[in-house]
C-alpha positions as CSV (number, residue, x, y, z in Angstrom):
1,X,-1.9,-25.6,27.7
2,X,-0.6,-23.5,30.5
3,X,1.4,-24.8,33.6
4,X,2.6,-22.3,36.8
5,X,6.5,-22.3,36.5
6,X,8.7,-24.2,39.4
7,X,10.9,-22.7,41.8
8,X,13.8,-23.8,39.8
9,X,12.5,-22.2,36.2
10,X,12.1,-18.9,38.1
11,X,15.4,-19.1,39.4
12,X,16.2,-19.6,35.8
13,X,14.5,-16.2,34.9
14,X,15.4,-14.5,37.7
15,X,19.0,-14.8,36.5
16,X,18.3,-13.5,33.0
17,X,17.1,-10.2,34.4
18,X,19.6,-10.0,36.9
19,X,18.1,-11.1,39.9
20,X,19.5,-12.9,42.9
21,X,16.6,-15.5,44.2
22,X,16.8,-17.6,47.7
23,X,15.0,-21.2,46.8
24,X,12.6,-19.7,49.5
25,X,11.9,-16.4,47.9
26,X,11.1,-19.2,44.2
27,X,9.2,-21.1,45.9
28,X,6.8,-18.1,47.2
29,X,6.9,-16.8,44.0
30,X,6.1,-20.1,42.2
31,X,2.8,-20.0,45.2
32,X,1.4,-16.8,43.7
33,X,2.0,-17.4,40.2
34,X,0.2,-20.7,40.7
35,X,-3.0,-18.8,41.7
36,X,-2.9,-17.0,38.4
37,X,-2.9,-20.3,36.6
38,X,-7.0,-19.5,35.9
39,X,-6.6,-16.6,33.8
40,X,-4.0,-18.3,31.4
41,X,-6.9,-21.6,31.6
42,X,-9.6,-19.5,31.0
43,X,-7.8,-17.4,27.9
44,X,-7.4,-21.3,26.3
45,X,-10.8,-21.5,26.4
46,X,-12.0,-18.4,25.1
47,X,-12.0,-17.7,21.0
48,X,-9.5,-15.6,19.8
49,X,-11.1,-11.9,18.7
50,X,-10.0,-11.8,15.2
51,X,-12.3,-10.2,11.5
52,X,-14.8,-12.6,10.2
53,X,-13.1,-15.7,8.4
54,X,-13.6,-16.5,4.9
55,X,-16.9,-17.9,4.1
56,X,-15.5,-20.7,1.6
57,X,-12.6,-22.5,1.2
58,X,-10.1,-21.1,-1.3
59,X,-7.4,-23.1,-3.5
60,X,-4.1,-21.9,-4.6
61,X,-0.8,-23.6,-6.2
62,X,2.4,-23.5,-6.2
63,X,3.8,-22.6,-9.6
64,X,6.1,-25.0,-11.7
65,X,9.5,-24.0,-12.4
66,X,8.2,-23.0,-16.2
67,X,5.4,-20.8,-14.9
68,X,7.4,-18.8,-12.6
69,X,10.1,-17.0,-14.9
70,X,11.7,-14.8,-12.5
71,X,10.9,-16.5,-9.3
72,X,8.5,-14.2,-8.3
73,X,5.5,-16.2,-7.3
74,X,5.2,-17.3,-4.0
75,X,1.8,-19.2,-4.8
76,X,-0.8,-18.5,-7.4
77,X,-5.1,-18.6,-6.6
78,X,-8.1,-16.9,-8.4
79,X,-10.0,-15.1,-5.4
80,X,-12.5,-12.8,-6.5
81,X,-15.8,-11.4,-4.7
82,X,-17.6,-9.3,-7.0
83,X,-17.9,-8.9,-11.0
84,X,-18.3,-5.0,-11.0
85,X,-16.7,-2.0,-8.7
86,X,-13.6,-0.1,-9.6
87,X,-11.2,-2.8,-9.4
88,X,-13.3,-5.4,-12.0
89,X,-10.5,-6.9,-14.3
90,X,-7.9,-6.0,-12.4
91,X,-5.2,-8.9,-10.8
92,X,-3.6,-7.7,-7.8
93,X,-0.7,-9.4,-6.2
94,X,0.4,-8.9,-2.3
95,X,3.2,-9.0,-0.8
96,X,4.1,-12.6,1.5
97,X,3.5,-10.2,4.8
98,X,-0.4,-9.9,3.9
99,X,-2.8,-12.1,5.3
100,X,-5.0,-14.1,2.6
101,X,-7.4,-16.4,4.0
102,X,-6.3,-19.7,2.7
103,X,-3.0,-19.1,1.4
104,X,0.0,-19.5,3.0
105,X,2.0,-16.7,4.7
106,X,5.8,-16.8,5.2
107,X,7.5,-13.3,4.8
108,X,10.1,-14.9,3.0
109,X,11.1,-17.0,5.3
110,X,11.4,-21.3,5.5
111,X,9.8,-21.6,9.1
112,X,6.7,-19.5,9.1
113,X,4.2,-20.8,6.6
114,X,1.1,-19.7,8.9
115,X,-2.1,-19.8,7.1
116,X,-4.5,-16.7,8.1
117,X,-8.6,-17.0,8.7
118,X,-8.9,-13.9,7.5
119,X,-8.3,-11.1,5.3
120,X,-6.2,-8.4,5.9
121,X,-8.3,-5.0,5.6
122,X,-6.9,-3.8,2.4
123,X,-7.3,-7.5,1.0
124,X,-10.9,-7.4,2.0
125,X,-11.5,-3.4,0.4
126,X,-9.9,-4.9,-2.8
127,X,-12.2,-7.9,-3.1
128,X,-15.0,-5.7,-2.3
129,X,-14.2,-3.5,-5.3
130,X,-14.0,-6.1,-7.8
131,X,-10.3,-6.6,-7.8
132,X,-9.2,-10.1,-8.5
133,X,-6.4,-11.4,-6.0
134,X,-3.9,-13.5,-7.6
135,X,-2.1,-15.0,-5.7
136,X,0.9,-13.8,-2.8
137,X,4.2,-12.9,-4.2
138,X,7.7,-13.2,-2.8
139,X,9.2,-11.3,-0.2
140,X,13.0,-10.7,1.0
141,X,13.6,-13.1,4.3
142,X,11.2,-11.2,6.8
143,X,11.7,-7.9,5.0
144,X,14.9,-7.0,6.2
145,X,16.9,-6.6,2.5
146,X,16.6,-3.9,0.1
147,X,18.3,-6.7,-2.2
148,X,16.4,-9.3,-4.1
149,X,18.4,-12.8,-2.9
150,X,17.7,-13.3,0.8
151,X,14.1,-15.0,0.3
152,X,13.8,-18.7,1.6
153,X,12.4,-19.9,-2.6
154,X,15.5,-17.8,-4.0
155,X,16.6,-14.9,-5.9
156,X,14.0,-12.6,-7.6
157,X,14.8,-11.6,-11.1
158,X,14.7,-8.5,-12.5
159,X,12.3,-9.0,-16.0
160,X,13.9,-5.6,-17.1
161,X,17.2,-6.6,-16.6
162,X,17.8,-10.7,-16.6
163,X,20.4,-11.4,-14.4
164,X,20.1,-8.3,-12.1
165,X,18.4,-7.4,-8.8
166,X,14.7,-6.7,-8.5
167,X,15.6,-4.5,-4.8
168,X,13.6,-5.3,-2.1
169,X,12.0,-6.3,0.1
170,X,8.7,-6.1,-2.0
171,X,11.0,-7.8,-4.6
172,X,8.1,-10.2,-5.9
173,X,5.3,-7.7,-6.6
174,X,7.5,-5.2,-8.4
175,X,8.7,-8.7,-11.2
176,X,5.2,-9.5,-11.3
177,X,3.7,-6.2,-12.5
178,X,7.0,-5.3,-14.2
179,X,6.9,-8.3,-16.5
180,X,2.7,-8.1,-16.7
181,X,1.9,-11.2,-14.8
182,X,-0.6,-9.2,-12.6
183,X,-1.9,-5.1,-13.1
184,X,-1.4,-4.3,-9.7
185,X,0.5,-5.2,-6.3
186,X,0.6,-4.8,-3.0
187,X,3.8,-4.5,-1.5
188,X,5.1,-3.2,2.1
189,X,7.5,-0.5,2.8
190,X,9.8,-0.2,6.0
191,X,12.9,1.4,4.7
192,X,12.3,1.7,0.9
193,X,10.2,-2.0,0.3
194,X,7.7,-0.6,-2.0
195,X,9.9,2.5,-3.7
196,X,13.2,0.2,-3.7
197,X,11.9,-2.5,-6.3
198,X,9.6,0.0,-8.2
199,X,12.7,2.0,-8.9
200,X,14.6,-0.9,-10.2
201,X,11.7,-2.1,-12.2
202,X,10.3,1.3,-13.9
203,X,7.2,0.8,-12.2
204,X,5.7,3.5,-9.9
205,X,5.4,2.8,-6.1
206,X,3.7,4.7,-3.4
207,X,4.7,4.5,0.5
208,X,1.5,6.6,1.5
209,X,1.3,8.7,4.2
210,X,1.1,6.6,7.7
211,X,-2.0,6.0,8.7
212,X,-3.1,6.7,5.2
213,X,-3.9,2.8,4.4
214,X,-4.7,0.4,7.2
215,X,-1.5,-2.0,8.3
216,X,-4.3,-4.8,10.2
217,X,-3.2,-8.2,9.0
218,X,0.5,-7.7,7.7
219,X,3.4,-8.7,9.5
220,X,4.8,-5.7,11.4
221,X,8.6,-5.1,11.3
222,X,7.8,-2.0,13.5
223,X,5.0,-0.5,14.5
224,X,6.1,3.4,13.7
225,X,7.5,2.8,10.5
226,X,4.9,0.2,8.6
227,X,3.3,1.3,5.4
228,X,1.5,-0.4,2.7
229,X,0.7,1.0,-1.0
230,X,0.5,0.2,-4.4
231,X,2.9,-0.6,-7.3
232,X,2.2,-0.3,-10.6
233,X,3.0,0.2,-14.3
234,X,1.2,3.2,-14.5
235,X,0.4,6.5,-12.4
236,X,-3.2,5.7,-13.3
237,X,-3.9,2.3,-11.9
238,X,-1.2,3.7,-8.7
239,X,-4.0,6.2,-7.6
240,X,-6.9,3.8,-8.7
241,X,-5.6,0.8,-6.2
242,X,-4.8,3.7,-3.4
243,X,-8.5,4.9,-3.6
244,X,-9.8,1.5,-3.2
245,X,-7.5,0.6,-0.1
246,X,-6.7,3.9,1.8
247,X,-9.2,4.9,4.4
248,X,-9.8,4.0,8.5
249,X,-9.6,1.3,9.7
250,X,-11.5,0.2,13.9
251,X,-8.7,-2.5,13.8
252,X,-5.4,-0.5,13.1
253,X,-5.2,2.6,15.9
254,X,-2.6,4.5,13.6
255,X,-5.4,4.8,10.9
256,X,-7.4,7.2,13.7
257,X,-8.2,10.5,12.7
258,X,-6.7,9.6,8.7
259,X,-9.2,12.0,6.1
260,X,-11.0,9.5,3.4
261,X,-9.9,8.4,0.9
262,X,-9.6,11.0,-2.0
263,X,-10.7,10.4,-5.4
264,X,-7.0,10.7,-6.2
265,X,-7.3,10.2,-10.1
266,X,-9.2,13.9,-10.7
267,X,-5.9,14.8,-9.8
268,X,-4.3,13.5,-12.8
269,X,-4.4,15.7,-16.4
270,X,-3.9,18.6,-13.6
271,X,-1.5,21.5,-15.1
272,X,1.6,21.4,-12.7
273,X,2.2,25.0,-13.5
274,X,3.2,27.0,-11.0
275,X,4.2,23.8,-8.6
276,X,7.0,24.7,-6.7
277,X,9.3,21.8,-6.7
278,X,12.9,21.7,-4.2
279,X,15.3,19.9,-5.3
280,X,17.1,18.3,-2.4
281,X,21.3,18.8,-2.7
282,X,21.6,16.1,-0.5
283,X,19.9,13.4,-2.2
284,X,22.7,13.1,-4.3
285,X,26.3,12.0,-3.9
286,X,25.7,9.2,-1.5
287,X,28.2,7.0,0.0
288,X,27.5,4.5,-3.0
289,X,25.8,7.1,-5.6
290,X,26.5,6.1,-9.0
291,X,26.6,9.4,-11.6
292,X,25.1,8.1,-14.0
293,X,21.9,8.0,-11.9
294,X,22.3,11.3,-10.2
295,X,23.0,12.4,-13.8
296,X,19.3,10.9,-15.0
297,X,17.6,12.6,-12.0
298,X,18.7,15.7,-12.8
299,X,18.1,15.7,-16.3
300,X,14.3,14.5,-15.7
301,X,14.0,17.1,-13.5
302,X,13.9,19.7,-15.6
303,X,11.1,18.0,-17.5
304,X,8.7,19.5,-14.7
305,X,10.4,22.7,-15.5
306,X,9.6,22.3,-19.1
307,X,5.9,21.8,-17.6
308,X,6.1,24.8,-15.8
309,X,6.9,23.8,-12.4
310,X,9.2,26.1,-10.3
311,X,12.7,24.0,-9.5
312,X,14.8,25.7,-7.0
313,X,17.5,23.1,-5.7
314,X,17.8,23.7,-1.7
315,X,20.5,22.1,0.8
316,X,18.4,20.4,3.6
317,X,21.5,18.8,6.0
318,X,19.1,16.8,8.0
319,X,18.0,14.6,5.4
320,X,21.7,12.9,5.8
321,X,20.7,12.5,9.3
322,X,18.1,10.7,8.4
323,X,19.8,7.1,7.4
324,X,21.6,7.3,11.3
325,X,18.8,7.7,12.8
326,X,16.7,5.1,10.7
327,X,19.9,2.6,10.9
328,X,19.7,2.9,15.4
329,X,15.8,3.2,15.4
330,X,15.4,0.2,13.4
331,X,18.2,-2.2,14.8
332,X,16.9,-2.1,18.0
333,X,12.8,-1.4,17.4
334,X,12.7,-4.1,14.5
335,X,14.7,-6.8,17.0
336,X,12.5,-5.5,19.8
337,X,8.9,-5.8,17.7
338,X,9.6,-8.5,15.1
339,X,11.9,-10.7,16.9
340,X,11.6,-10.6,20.5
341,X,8.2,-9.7,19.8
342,X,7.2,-12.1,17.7
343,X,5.8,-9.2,14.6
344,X,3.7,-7.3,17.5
345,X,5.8,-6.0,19.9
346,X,3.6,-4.1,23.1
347,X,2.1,-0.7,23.4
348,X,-0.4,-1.7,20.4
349,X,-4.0,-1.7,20.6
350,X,-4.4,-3.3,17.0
351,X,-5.0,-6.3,16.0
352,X,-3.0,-9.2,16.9
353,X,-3.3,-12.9,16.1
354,X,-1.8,-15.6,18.2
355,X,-0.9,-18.3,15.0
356,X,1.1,-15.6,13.7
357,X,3.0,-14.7,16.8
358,X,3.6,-18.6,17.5
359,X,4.7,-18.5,13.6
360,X,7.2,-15.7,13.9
361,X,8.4,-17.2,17.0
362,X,10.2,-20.2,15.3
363,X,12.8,-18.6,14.4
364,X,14.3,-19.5,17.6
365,X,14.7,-23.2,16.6
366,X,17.1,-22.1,14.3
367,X,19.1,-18.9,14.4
368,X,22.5,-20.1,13.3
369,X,20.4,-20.4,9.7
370,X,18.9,-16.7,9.6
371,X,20.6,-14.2,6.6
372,X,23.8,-12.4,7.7
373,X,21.8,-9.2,7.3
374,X,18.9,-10.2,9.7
375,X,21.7,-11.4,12.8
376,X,23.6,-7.7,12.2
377,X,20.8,-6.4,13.3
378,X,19.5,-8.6,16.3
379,X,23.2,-8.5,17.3
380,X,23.4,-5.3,17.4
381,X,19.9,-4.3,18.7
382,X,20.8,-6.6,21.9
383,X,24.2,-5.4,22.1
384,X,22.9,-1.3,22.1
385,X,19.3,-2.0,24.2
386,X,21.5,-4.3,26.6
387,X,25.0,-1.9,27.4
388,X,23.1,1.4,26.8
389,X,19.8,0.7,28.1
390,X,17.9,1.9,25.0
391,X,19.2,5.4,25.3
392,X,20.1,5.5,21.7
393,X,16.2,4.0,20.8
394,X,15.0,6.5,22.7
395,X,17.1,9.2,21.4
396,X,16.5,8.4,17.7
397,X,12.9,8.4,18.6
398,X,12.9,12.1,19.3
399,X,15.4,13.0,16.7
400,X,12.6,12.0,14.4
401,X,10.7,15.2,15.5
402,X,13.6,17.5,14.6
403,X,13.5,15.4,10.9
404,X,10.1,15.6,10.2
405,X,10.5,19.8,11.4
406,X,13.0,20.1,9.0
407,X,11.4,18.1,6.3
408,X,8.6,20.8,6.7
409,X,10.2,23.6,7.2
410,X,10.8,23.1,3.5
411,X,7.7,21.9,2.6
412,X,6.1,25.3,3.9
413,X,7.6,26.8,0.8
414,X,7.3,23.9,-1.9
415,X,5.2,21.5,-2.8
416,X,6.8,18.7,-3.4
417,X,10.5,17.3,-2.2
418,X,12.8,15.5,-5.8
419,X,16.0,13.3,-5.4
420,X,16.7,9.8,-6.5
421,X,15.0,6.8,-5.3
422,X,18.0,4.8,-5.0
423,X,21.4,6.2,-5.4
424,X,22.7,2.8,-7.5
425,X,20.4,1.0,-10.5
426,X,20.3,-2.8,-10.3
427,X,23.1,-5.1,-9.3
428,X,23.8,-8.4,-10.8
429,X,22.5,-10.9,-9.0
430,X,25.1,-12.4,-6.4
431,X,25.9,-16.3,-7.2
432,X,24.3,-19.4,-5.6
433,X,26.7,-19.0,-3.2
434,X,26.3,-16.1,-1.4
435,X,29.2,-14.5,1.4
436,X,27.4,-13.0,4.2
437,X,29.6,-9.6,3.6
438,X,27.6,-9.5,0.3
439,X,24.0,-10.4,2.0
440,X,24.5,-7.7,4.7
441,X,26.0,-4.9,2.0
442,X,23.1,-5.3,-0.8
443,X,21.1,-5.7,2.4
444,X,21.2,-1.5,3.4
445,X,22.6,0.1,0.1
446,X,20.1,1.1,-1.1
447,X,17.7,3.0,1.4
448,X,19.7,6.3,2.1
449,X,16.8,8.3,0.3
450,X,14.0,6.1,1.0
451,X,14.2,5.3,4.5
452,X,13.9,8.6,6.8
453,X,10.2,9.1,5.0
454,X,9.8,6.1,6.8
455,X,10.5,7.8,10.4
456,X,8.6,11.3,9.3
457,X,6.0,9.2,7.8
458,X,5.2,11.8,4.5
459,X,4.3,10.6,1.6
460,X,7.2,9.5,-1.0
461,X,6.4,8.3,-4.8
462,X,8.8,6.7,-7.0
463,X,8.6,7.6,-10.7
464,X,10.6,5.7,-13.7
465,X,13.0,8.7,-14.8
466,X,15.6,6.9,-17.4
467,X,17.9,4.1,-18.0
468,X,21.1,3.7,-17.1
469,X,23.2,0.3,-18.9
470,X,19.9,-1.0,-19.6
471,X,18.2,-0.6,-15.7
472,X,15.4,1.8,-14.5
473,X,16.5,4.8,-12.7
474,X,13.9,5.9,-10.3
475,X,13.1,9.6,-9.3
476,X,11.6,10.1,-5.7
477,X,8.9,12.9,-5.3
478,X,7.6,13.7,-1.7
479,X,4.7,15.2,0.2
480,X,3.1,17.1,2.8
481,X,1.0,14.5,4.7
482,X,-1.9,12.8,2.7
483,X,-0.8,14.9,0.2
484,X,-0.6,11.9,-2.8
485,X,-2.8,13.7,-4.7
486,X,0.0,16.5,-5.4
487,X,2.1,13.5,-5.8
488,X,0.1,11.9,-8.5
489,X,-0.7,14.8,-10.4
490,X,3.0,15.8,-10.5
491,X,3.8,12.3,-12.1
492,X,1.3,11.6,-14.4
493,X,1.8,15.3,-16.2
494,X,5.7,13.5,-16.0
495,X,4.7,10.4,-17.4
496,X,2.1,12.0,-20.6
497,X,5.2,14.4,-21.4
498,X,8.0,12.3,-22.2
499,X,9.1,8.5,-22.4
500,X,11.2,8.0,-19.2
501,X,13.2,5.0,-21.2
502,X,14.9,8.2,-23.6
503,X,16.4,9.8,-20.5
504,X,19.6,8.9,-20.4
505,X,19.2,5.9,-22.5
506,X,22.8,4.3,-23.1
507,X,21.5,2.3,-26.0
């Protein structure tokens, strides 16, 4: 319940923002905001304005130790709607940012655990297609590692590769499809979530155009760089789950003027002939590239050249720019939106539930016990918003448009963008003990390709290309906006041609 503050707590405020209050000046103040105490009264009594609850309760479980190999589960149900539609048969996993009715929601974390009304829109488009929902699967510690270690329940492991990473932050939904728990996941995709782990776990994973499937009822990291999409063992069941979830949404304003949904599997069995594909120079030789996977990208390239695709390798210097800009957008926007803001920042006409925000909000009870990773980047979104005023926020904001220009500029000529998904294949897994140099280091290394799609928002599909020591390498094609369908037919005339696992097998 709501109570007026006193005098003395707006002194208190006043001080935090720099203001210099008389106790006379508080105490008129403390008059007026008294006299507003009836619209916070009457907002208590009023029900909240949130999609239509699930009309029966639903049971899940938490998986013993024996029926959750690689740690991937967060907990297991049975939800289904319908017998028939285009997802009948098919188990789909989401990621622990998506709202189930009835199951718990954490984002990775050990002081969320909300439990949603309702079903996010893409939860409720899947049920209504037949798809089976299986349970929610685990997620890096609100989203913010590209690793596989940070998540309150514990390390992810790769079924690939025992021992090694999954990537994150989707880290759950990429073990669970790789080692064929579910046919289908749901995972989210920031900086690289979605691409990230389907690279290091030959699967395919799409981070569809923005707007192109509806964010309502997912925790928001921030609101101009939040995608969801599918991840898969297969191109086919990839543009099956997007048909089934893409589309507008009344809830989720950046859906607004997004085409329908396509039927995106006519384009598969397409001839690529004639595709003109640019390879990007500077997708390779990172700061932590590893040859050996630069050395599998290239050689699957020249697979679509054997397909008849036109390759012409192109030097595009703004896509370095693109991890600076990412790194000073996201440090401040994500401390602004998901921690200050509790997941929803301002400025959104969305939807927004309040047992989510007071959720979120928790972590304030405890942030000496947050991941090294996740304090970097508060620390040093206060530090830049506080001593420069959010010029560099605001500055990053409109470097985006130069980007996406440039990003275009190339895509006026070709159809489709190729570098690596991640410049490094797996890790080991770190120890139980964990040092936070190593937390906040697998934390970024692996989004220097993924994340400035993220910023231009064009659509960005990972591809299993070839093994390196016995891990997935993963090959990156991109778009022009709700473009996926060039995407998928691009990787499925990949995927019939050759077996990824002979390309640069080490065996």
């Amino acid at each position: 319940m709501y109570r007026p503050p006193t005098p003395e707590q707006l002194m208190t405020v006043a001080r935090r923002l720099g203001m210099t209050l008389s106790s006379e000046a508080a105490a008129m103040f403390a008059h007026y905001g008294a006299e507003l105490e009836f619209a916070y009264h009457r907002l208590d009594a009023l029900d909240e304005y949130l999609p239509a609850p699930s009309p029966r309760e639903r049971s899940f479980t938490y998986p013993a130790d024996d029926e959750n190999r690689f740690r991937a589960w967060l907990v297991k149900s049975s939800i289904k709607r319908t017998s028939g539609g285009k997802l009948a048969d098919k188990r789909i996993v989401v990621k622990d940012t998506v709202a189930v009715a009835g199951l718990p929601l954490t984002d990775g974390t050990n002081f969320l655990n909300h439990v949603p009304s309702f079903d996010a829109t893409i939860v409720d488009r899947i049920l209504a297609a037949g798809g089976e929902i299986a349970g929610n699967a685990v997620c890096e510690f609100l989203s913010f590692s590209s690793g596989s270690h940070t998540a309150a329940t514990g390390v992810v492991e790769n079924p690939v590769k025992p021992g090694y990473s999954t990537g994150g932050s989707s880290s759950g939904c990429a073990a669970l499809v790789a080692a064929g728990e579910v046919d289908m996941a749901i995972g989210g995709d920031q900086a690289g979530s979605i691409r990230i782990p389907a690279s290091h776990c030959g699967l395919y994973g799409l981070k569809p155009t923005f707007g192109r499937v509806p964010y309502t009822g997912a925790v928001s990291s921030e609101l101009v760089i939040d995608h969801l999409g599918p991840i898969t063992a297969t191109v086919e069941d990839n543009a099956l789950l997007l048909e089934c979830i893409a589309g507008a949404d009344p809830f989720d304003p950046r859906t607004a003027g997004t085409p329908p949904a396509d039927d995106y599997r006519a384009a598969l069995g397409r001839s690529i002939a004639g595709l003109s594909i640019a390879v990007v120079n500077e997708g390779f030789g990172h700061r932590a590239s590893q040859p050996e996977v630069d050395a599998s990208v290239r050689r699957a390239s020249e697979q679509f050249a054997r397909l008849g695709a036109k390759l012409q390798t192109i030097s595009l210097p703004w896509h370095r720019d693109g991890l600076a800009i990412w790194l000073v957008f996201a440090m401040e926007g994500c401390f602004a939106n998901l921690m200050r803001g509790n997941g929803f920042g301002g400025n959104h006409d969305g939807l927004q539930w309040s047992g989510l925000n007071d959720g979120i909000a928790r972590w304030r009870d405890d942030p000496d016990s947050l991941p090294a990773n996740l304090k970097l980047g508060m620390l040093m979104g206060e530090d830049a918003g506080a001593r420069y005023r959010r010029h560099y926020y605001a500055k990053a904001m409109n470097l985006v448009h130069r980007l996406r220009e440039a990003y275009d500029s190339v895509l006026k000529h070709h159809d489709l963008l190729l570098m690596p998904t991640v410049p490094v294949k797996a890790r080991p897994l770190p120890q139980q003990s964990v040092p936070p140099e190593t937390t906040i280091d697998l934390a970024f290394e692996n989004i220097d390709n993924t994340c400035p799609f993220n910023l231009t928002h064009h659509p960005a599909l990972t591809l299993p290309c070839g093994m390196a020591e016995g891990c997935p390498v993963g090959l990156m094609l991109v778009a022009k906006p709700f473009a996926e369908a060039t995407l998928y037919a691009a990787a499925h005339a990949f995927e019939e041609s050759v077996d990824w696992r002979q390309i640069g097998h080490d065996a």
